[in-house]
C-alpha positions as YAML, in Angstrom:
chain: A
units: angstrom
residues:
- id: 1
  name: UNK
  ca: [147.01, 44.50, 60.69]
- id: 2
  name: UNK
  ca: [144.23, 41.75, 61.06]
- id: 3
  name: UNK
  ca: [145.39, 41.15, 64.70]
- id: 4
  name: UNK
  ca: [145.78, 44.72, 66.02]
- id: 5
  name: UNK
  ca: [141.93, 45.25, 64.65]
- id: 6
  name: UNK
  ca: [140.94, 41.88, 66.69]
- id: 7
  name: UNK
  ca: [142.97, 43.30, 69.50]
- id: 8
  name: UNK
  ca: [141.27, 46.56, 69.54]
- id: 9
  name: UNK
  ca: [137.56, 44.90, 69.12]
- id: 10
  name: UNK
  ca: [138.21, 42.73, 71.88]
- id: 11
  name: UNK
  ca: [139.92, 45.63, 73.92]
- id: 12
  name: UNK
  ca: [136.31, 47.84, 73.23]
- id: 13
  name: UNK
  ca: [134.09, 44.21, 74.06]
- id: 14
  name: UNK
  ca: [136.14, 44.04, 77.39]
- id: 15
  name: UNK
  ca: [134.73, 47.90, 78.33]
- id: 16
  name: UNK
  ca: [131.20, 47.05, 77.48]
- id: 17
  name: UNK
  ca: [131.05, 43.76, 79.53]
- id: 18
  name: UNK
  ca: [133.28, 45.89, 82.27]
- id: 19
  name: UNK
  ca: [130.66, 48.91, 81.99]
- id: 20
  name: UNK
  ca: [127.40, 46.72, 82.13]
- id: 21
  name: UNK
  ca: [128.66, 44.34, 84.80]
- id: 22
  name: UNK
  ca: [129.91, 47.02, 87.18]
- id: 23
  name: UNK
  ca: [126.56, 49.26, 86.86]
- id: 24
  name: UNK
  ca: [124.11, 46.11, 87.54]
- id: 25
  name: UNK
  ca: [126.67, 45.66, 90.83]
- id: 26
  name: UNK
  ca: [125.86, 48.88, 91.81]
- id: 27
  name: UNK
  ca: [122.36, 48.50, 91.01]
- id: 28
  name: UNK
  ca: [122.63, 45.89, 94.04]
- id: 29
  name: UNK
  ca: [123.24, 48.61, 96.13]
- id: 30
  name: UNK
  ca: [120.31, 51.08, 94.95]
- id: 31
  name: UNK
  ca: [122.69, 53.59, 93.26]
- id: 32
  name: UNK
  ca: [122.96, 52.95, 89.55]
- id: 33
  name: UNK
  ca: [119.05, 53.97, 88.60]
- id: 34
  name: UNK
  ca: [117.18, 57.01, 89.81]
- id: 35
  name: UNK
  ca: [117.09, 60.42, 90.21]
- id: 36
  name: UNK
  ca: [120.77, 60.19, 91.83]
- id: 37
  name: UNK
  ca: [122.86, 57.82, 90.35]
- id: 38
  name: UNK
  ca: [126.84, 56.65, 91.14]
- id: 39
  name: UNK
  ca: [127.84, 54.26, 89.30]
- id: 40
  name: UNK
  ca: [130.76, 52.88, 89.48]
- id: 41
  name: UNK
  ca: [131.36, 51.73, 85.67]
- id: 42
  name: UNK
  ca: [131.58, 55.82, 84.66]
- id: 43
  name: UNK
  ca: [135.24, 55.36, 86.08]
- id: 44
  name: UNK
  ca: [135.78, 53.89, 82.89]
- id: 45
  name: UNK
  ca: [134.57, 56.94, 80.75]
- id: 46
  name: UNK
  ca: [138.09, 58.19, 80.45]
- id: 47
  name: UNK
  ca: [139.38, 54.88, 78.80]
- id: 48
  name: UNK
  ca: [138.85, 56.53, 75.25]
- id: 49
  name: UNK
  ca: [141.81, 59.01, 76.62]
- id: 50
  name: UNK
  ca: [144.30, 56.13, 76.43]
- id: 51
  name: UNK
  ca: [142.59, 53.80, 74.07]
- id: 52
  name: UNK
  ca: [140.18, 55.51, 71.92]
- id: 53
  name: UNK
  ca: [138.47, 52.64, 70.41]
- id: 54
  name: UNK
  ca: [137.20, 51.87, 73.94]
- id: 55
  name: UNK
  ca: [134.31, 54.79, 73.03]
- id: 56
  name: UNK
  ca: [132.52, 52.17, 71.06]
- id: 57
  name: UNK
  ca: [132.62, 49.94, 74.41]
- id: 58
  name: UNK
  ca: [131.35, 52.07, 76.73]
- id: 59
  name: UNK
  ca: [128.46, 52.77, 74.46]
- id: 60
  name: UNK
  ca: [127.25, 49.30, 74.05]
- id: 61
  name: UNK
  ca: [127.90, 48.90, 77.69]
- id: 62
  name: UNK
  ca: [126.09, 51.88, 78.73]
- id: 63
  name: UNK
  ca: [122.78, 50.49, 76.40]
- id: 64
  name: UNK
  ca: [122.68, 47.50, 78.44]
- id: 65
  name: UNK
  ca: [122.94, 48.67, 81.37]
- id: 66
  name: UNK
  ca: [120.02, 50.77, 80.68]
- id: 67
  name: UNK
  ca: [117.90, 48.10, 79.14]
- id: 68
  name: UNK
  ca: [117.80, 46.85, 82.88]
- id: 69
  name: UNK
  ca: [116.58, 50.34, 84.32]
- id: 70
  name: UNK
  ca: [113.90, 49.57, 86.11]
- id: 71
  name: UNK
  ca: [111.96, 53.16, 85.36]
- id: 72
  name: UNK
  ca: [110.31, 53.66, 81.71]
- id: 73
  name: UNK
  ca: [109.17, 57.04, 80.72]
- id: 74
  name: UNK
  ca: [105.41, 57.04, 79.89]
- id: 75
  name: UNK
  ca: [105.17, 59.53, 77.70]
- id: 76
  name: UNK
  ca: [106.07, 59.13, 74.11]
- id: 77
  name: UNK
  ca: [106.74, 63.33, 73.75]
- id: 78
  name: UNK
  ca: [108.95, 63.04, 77.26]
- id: 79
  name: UNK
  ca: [110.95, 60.31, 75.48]
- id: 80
  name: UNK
  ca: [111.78, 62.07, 72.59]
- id: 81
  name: UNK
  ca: [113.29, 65.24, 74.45]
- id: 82
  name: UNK
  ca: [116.73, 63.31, 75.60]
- id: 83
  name: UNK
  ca: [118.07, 62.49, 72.33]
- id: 84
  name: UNK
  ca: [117.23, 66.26, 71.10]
- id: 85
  name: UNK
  ca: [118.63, 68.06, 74.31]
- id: 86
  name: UNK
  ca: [121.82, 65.67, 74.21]
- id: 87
  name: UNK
  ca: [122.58, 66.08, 70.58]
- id: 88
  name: UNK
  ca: [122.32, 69.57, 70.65]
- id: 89
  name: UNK
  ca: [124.26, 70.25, 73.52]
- id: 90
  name: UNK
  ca: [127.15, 67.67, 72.67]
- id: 91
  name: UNK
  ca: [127.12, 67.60, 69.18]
- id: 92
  name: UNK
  ca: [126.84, 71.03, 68.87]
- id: 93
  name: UNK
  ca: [130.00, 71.78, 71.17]
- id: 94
  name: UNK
  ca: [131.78, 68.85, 68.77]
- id: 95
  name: UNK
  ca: [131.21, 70.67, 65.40]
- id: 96
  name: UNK
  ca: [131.90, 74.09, 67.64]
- id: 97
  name: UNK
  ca: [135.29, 73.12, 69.17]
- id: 98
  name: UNK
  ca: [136.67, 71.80, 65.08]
- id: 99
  name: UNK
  ca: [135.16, 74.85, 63.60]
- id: 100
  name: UNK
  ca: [136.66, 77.53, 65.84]
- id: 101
  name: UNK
  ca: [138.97, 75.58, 68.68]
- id: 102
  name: UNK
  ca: [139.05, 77.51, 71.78]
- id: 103
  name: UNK
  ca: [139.36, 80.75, 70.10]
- id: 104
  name: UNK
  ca: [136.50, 83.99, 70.62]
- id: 105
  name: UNK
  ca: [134.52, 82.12, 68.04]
- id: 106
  name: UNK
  ca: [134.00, 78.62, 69.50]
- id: 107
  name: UNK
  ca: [130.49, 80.07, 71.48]
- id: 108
  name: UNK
  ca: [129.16, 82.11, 68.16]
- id: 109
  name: UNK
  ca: [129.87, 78.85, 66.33]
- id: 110
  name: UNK
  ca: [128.25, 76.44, 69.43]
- id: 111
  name: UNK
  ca: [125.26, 78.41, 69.23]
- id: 112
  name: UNK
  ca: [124.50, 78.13, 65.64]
- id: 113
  name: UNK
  ca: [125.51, 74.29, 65.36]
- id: 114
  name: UNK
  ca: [123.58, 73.73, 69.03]
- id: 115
  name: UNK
  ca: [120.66, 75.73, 67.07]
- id: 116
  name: UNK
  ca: [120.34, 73.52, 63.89]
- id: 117
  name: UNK
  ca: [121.83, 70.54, 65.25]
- id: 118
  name: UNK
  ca: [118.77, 70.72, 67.76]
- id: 119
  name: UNK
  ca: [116.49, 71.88, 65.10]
- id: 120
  name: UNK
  ca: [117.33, 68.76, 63.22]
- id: 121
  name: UNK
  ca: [117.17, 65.72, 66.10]
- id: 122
  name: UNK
  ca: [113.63, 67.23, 66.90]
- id: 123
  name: UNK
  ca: [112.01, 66.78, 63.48]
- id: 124
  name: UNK
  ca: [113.90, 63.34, 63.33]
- id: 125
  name: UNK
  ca: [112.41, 62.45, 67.40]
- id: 126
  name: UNK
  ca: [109.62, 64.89, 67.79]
- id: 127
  name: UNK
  ca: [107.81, 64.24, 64.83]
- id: 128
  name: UNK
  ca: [109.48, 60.95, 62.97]
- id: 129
  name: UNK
  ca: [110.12, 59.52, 66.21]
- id: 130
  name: UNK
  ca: [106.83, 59.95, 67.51]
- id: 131
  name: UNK
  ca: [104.66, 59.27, 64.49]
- id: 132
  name: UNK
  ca: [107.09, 56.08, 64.25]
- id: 133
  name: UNK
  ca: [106.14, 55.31, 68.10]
- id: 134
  name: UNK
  ca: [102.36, 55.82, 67.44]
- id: 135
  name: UNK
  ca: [102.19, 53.83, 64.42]
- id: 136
  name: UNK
  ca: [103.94, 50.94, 65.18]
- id: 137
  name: UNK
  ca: [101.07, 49.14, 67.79]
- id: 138
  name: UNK
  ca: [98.72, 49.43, 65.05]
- id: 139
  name: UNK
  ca: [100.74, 46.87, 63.40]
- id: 140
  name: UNK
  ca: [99.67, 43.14, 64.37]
- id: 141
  name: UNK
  ca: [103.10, 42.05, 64.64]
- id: 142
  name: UNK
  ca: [104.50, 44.74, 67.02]
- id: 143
  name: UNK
  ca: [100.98, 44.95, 68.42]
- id: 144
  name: UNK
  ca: [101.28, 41.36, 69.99]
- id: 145
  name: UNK
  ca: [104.72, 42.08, 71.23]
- id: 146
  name: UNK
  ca: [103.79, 44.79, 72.98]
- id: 147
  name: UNK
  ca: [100.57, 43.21, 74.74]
- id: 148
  name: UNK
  ca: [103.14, 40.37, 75.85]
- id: 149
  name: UNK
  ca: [104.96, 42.73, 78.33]
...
């Protein structure tokens, strides 16, 4: 049992080194960052098809790949609107699709889970997020870090 858990972490570290490596190749050619992006590492998006522990590798890929986006959103309440949007769109389809399948009542059921599954990431972002985001330069510790970028 020990070995086919090893197997499966090492399968899902494979896929993020994979994912990160093959978007910072195409960042050599101009394509991974921007307003239009190709990149070739979302080829491996459908991995969680055959292996599903994969997801978790394609995750942590996809973060570092985006830690070395060269464009950073200025604005702390244009930050916050990703995670909300996302969640409620995705999640909400999730908890949709096990509720009611692909029967009449999956789209009654998305729009009350996209609803308070929306309502929900914005107080978290929108105001914990933010207040969070404000708060923390006052702090000498984080303030420092952040005058050393």
């Amino acid at each position: 049992m020990k070995n086919k858990n090893t197997q499966k972490l090492t399968l899902a570290a494979m896929v993020a080194a994979a994912y990160a490596v093959l978007s910072l190749l195409g960042a050599v050619f101009g394509i991974t960052y921007g307003p239009i992006q190709v990149r070739f590492s979302e080829a491996l998006c459908l991995l969680p098809f055959l292996f599903p522990e994969t997801a978790w590798g394609l995750g942590v890929g996809c973060l570092i790949a985006n830690l070395f986006s060269p464009s950073r959103c200025r604005n702390v309440w244009l930050a916050a609107l990703p995670p909300v949007a996302c969640n409620m769109v995705l999640v909400g389809a999730v908890l949709a699709y096990e509720q009611a399948g692909t029967s009449a009542a999956f789209w009654p059921a998305y729009g009350l889970n996209a609803v308070t599954v929306g309502a929900g990431e914005a107080i978290a972002c929108l105001v914990l997020g933010v207040l969070l985001v404000k708060q923390l330069p006052r702090i000498p510790y984080f303030r420092d870090r952040l005058q050393s970028r």
